[in-house]
C-alpha positions in Angstrom: 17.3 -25.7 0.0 17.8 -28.6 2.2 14.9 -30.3 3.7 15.6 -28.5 7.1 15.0 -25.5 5.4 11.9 -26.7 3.7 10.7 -27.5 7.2 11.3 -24.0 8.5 9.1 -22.7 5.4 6.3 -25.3 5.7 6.4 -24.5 9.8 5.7 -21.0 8.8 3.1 -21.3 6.0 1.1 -23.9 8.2 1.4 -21.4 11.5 -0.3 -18.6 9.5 -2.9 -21.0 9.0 -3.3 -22.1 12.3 -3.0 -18.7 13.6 -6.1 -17.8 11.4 -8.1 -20.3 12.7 -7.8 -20.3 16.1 -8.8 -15.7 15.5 -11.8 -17.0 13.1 -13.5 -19.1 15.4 -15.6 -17.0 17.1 -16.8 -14.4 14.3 -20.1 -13.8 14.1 -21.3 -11.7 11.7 -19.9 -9.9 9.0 -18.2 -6.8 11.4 -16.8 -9.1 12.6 -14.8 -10.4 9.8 -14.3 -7.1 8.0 -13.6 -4.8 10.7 -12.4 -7.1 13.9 -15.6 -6.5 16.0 -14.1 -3.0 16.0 -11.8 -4.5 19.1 -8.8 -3.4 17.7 -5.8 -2.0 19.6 -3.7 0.7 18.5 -0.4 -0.9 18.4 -1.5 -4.0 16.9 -3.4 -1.5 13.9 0.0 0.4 13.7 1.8 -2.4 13.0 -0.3 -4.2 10.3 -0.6 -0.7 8.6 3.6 -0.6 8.7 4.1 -4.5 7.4 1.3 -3.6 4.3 4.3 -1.1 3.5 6.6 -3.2 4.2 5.4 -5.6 1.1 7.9 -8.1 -1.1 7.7 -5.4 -3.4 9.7 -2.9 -1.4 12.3 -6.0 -0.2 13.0 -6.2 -4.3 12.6 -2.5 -5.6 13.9 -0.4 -3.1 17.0 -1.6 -2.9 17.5 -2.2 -6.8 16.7 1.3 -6.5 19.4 2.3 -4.7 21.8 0.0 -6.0 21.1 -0.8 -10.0 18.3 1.7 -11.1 19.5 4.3 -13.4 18.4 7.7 -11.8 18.4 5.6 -8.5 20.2 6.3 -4.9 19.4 7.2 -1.6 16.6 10.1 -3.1 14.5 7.2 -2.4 14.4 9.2 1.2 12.1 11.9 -0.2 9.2 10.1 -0.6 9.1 9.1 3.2 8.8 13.5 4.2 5.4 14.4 3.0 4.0 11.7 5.1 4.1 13.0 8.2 2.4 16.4 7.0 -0.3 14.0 5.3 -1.0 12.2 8.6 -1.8 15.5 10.3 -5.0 15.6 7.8 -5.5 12.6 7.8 -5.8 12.1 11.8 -8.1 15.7 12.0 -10.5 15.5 8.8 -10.5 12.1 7.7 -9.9 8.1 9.3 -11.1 8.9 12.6 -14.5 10.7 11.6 -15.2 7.4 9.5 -14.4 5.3 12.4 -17.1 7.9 14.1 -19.7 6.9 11.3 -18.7 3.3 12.4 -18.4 2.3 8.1 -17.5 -1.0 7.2 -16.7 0.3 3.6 -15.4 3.9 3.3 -17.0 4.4 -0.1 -20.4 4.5 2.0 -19.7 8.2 2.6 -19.8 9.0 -0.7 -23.4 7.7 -0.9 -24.5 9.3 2.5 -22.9 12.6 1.3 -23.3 12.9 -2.3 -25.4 10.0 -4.3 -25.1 6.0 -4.8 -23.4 6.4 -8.4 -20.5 8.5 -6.9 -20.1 5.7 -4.6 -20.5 2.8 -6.9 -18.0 4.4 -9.6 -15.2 5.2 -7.0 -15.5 1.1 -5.4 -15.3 0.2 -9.0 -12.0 2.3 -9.2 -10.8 1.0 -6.5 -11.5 -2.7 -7.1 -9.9 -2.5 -10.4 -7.0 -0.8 -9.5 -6.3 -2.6 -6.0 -6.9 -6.2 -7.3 -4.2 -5.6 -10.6 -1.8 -4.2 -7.6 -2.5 -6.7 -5.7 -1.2 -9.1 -8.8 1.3 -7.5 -9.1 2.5 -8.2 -5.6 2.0 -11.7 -6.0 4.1 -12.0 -9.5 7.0 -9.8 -7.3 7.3 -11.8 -4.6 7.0 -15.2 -6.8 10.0 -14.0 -9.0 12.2 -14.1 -6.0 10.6 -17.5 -4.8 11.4 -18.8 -8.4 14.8 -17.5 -8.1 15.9 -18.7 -4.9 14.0 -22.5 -5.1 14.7 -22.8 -8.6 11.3 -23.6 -9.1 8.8 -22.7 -12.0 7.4 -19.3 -11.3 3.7 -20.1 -12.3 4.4 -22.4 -9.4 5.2 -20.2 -7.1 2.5 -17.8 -8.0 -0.3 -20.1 -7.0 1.6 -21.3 -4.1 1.4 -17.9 -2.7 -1.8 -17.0 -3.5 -3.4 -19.9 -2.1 -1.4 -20.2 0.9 -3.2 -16.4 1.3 -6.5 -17.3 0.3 -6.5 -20.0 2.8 -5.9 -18.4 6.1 -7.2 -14.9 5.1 -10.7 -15.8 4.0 -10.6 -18.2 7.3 -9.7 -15.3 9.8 -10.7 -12.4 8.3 -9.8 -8.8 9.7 -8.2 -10.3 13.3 -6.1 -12.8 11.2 -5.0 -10.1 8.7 -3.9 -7.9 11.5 -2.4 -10.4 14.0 -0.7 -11.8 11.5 0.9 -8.7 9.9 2.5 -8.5 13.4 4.1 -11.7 13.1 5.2 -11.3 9.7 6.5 -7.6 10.6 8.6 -9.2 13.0 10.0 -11.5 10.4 11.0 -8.9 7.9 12.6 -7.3 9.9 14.8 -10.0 11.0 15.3 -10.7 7.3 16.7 -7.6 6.5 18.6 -7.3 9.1 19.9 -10.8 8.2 20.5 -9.6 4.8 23.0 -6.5 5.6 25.0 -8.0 8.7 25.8 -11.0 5.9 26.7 -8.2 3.1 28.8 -6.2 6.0 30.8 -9.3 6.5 31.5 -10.5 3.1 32.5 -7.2 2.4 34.7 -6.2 5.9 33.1 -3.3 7.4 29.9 -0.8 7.4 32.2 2.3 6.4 33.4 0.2 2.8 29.9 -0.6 1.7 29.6 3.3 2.0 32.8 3.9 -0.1 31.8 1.6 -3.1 28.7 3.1 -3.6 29.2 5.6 -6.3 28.9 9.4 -5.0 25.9 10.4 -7.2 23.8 7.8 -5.3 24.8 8.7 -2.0 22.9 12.0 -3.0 19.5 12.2 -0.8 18.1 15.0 -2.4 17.3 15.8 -6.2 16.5 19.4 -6.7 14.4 19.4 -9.8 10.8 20.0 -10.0 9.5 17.0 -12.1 8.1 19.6 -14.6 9.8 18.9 -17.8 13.3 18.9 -16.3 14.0 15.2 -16.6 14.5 14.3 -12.7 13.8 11.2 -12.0 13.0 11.7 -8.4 12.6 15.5 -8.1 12.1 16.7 -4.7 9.5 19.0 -5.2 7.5 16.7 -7.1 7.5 13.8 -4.4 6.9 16.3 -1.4 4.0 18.0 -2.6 2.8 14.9 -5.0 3.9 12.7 -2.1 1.5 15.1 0.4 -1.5 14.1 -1.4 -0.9 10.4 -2.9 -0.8 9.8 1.1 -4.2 11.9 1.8 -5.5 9.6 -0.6 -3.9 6.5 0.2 -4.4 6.4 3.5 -7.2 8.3 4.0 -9.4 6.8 0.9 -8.2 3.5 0.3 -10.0 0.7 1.8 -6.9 -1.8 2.1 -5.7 0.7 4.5 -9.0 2.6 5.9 -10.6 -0.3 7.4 -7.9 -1.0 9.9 -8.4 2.7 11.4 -12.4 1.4 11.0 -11.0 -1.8 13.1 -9.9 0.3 16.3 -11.8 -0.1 19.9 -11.9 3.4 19.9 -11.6 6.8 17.7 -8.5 7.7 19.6 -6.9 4.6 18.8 -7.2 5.3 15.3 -5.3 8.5 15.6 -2.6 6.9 17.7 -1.8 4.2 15.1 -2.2 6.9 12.1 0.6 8.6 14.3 2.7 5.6 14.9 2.3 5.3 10.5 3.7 9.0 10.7 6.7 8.5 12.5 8.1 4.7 11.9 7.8 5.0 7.7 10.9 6.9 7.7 13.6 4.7 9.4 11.8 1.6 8.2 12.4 3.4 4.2 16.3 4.1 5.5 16.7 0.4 6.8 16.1 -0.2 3.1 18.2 2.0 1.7 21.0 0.5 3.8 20.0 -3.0 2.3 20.4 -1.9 -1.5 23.9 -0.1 0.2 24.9 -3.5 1.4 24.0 -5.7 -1.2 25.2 -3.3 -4.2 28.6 -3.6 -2.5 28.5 -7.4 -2.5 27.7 -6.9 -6.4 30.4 -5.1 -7.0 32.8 -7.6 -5.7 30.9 -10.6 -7.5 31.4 -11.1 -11.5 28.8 -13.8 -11.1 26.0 -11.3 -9.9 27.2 -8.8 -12.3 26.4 -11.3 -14.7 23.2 -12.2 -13.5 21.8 -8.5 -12.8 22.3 -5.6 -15.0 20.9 -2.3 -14.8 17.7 -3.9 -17.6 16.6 -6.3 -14.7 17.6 -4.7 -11.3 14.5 -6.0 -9.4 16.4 -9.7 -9.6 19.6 -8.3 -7.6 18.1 -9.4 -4.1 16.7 -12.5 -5.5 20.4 -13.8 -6.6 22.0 -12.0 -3.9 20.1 -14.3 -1.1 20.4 -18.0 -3.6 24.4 -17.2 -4.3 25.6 -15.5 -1.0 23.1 -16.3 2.0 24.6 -19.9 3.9 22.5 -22.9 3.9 20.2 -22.7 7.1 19.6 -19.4 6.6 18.2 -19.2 3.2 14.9 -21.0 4.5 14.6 -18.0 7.2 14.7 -15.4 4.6 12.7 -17.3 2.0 9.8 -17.2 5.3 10.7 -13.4 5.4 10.1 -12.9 1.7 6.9 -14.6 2.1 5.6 -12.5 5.2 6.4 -9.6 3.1 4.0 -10.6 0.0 1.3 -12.1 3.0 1.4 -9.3 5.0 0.2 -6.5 1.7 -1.9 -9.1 -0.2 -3.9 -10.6 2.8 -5.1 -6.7 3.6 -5.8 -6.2 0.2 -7.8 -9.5 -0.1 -10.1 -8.4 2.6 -10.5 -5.3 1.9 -11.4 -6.1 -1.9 -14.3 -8.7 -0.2 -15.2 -6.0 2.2 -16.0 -3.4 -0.5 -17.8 -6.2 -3.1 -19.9 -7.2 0.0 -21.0 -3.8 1.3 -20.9 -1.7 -2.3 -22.6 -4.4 -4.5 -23.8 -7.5 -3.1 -27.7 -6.9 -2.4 -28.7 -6.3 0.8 -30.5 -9.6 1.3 -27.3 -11.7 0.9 -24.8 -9.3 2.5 -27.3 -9.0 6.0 -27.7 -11.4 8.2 -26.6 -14.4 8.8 -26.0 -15.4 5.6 -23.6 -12.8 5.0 -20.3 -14.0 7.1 -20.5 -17.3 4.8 -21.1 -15.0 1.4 -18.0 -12.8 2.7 -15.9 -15.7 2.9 -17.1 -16.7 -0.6 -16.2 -13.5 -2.2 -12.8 -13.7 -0.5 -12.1 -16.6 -2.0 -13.0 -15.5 -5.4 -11.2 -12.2 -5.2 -8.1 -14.7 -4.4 -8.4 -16.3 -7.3 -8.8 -13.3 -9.6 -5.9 -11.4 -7.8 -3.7 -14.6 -8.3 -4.9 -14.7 -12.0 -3.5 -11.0 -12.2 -0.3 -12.0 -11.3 0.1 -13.8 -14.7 -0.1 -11.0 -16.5 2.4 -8.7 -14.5 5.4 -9.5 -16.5 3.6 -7.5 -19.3 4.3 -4.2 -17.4 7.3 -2.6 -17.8 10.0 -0.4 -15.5 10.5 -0.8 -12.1 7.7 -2.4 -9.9 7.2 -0.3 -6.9 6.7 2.5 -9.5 4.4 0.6 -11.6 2.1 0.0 -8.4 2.4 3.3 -7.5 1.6 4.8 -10.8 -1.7 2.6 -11.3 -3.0 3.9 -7.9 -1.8 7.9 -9.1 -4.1 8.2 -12.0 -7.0 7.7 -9.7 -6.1 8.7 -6.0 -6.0 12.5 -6.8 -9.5 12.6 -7.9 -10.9 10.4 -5.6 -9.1 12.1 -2.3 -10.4 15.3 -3.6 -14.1 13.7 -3.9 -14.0 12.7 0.0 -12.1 16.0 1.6 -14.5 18.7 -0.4 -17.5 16.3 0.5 -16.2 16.7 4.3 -15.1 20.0 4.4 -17.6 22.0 1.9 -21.6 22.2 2.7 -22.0 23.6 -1.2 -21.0 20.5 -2.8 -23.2 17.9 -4.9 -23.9 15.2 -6.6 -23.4 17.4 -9.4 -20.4 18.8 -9.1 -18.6 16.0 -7.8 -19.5 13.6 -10.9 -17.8 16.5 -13.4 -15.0 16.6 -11.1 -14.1 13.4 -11.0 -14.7 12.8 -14.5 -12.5 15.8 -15.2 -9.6 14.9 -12.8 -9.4 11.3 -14.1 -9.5 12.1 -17.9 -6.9 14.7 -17.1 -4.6 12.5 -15.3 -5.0 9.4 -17.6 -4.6 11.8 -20.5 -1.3 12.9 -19.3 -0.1 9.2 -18.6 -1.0 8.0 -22.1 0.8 11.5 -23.9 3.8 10.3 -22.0 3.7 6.6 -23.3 3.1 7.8 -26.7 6.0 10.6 -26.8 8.0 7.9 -24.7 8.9 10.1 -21.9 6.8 11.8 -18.6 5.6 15.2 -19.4 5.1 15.9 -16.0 6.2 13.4 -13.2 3.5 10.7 -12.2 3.7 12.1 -8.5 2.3 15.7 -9.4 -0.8 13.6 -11.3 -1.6 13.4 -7.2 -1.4 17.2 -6.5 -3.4 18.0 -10.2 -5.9 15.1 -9.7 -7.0 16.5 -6.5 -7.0 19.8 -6.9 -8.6 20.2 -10.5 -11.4 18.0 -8.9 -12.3 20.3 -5.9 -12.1 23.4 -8.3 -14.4 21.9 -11.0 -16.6 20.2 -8.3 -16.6 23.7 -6.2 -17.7 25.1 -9.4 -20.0 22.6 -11.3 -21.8 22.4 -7.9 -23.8 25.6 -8.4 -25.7 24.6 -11.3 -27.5 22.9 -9.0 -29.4 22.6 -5.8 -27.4 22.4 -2.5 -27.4 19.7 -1.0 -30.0 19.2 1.9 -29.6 19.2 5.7 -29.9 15.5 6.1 -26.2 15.5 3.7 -24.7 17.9 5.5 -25.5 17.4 9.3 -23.4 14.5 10.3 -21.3 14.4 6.9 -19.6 17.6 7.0 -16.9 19.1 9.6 -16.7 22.9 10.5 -13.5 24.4 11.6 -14.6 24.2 15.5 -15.6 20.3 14.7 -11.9 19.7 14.3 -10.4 22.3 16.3 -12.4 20.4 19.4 -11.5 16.9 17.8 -7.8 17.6 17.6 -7.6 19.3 21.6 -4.2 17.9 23.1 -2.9 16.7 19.8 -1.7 19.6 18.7 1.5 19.5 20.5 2.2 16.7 18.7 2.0 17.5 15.1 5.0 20.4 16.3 
């Protein structure tokens, strides 16, 4: 790294900054730092939800995935076609009819539906599991810092979550959006970046194609997940896919309270339906990066050396210090660092957001007091996440699907507690507490049987599918030992078929 290309990097760490303050100055109150003012546009929501998906995590794993990872290749792919069937619940049952209850945290319904200890026990869940994610994100992204500067990666680990802390707890929920723009932008210039360099080191787009070994090119794997061995089976990430996204999207708050950020209910939808449509393509850009740079590795002894199938997450890393020019090294180093910003400063808020609403007492999180407290809790979250990262290099396989496993144990469950708490007027307190408790025991039980016999008995993606739907039974069932709930649970918690048939009125053509 030259000092020019320290300069570009420093321009763009103290522009994030900047950028947050100049969005921060005029908040107010605590809405306004956690949910925008709820002056959001649609576009601007779309594309903050898309660059949280587009974290430093996918720029490593995805591509070691199609390149290095045994089991790997293009079946990547599958996981992007269950999201468009998800966003069709999503945008009629769930995000916009939280926006409608105008939530700051969306574990708020669970208290207004059911009872405050359903509520408390899934933000606890979600803290938890969210802030170790979030870690992990940082420890990701800091690897290929480490790699690429040659600097010490505990270094690079605080660098980052600093540099977050900073202009996130500054800006809050504008900054986190407006600046997920920016850094979307940037990405995408970075990978772009990345494959026209790999294209012309290696001659042409049709020869990256031809070294890639056959098996990989393969985009779908027909096995079920259940006991076969498949690694990515189809069936298994559709329908397990159909509900981690339910749940993801409609349940967890890193990615709820930008659809509670909107100006209005219909620009929730619109940017739920942007989600819908743009995950795909953005996936296959990075399936054509992993393409690209496994065909630079094949022609490279000194990256073969470097990366072997036991570390494939470094393969981008060394691509960019060994093959990227000088000068342009600096502008994907600023790319690789929008990528971790852009999914850690959502998270961030959204863990402050949920600690202030769900836990801090009333008297401190009212007020205003409570913009000054929320910043404090931001910054204390920061620290922990950051402290997290640490201890990433304890967990083991592939990243992304250590991320997404941590969240699979849990989302099933929880997704099931918030659609029958929408959609059925019989359900309790009752019921829901032995749901969840069954549907998370089930699940977790199932994850440690597989670390003990040292192989998956069922792939992680059908714990989604099972979590949920044991819960509803169970909950469905559990719930009539008990009284129904009364009128003031149900009358503006609960949708009817005609509720959403008149919600949804011109969408429809749409979803075809």
């Amino acid at each position: 790294m030259t000092p020019f290309d320290w300069t570009i990097v420093g321009a763009y760490l103290l522009g994030m900054i900047l950028l947050s303050v100049f969005l921060g100055k005029d908040q107010t109150s605590k809405d306004d730092y956690y949910v925008g003012g709820r002056s959001l546009s649609w576009w601007a929501i779309g594309i903050s939800t898309m660059a949280t998906q587009t974290s430093a995590i996918s720029f490593i794993s995805k591509p070691a995935f199609v390149a290095l990872k045994p089991g790997g290749g293009l079946t990547w792919l599958q996981f992007e076609l269950a999201l468009p069937l998800a966003v069709i619940v999503l945008m009629a049952v769930m995000v916009p009819f939280f926006r409608r209850l105008e939530l700051v945290s969306v574990y708020e319904y669970l208290e207004m539906r059911f009872n405050a200890a359903t509520r408390y026990l899934v933000s606890a869940v979600f803290l938890v599991s969210r802030g170790l994610a979030a870690g992990v994100i940082i420890y990701t992204t800091a690897i290929m810092m480490s790699v690429s500067l040659e600097t010490p990666l505990w270094l690079m680990i605080i660098l980052i979550g600093v540099v977050t802390i900073i202009y996130d707890t500054i800006g809050g929920m504008k900054a986190v959006v407006y600046s997920d723009v920016i850094q979307m932008v940037m990405l995408l210039g970075g990978i772009a970046l990345c494959i026209a360099l790999a294209i012309e080191e290696v001659g042409s787009v049709w020869k990256i194609f031809e070294i890639l070994p056959a098996e990989r090119l393969r985009a779908i794997d027909p096995g079920t997940g259940l006991g076969d061995g498949s690694t990515t089976p189809f069936w298994g990430v559709l329908i397990g896919g159909f509900f981690l996204y339910i749940s993801y999207y409609g349940t967890d708050q890193s990615q709820v309270q930008r659809g509670l950020s909107t100006d209005t209910i219909e620009s929730t939808k619109k940017s739920l339906f942007f989600n819908g449509l743009a995950r795909f393509p953005l996936t296959a850009l990075y399936m054509l990066l992993g393409i690209a740079v496994f065909a630079v590795y094949q022609q490279s002894p000194d990256l073969q050396a470097l990366v072997t199938v036991d570390n494939p997450d470094y393969l981008v890393p060394h691509y960019i210090i060994a093959h990227v020019p000088t000068g342009l090294k600096a502008v994907l180093i600023a790319a690789i660092l929008a990528a971790a910003m852009s999914s850690v400063d959502s998270t961030l808020n959204s863990l402050s957001a949920v600690t202030m609403q769900d836990f801090v007492p009333d008297a401190l999180s009212s007020g205003e007091r409570s913009l000054f407290i929320g910043k404090v809790v931001t910054v204390i979250w920061g620290v922990l996440i950051t402290a997290f990262a640490f201890l990433a290099p304890l967990i083991q396989g592939t990243i992304i699907e250590v991320v997404n496993k941590i969240g699979s144990a849990f989302y099933g469950p929880i997704a099931a507690a918030f659609l029958v708490g929408i959609l059925s007027k019989r359900a309790n307190a009752t019921g829901i507490f032995w749901g969840i408790s069954v549907g998370v025991a089930v699940n977790v039980s199932l994850w440690l049987a597989g670390l003990w016999l040292g192989h998956e008995i069922i792939y992680w993606m059908w714990w989604n599918m099972l979590g949920t739907v044991l819960t509803a039974g169970i909950t469905l069932l559990m719930s009539y030992t008990a009284p129904a709930p009364s009128p003031e649970q149900l009358s503006a918690y609960t949708l009817s078929l005609a509720d959403i048939r008149q919600s949804e009125k011109g969408w429809g053509k749409y979803y075809l």
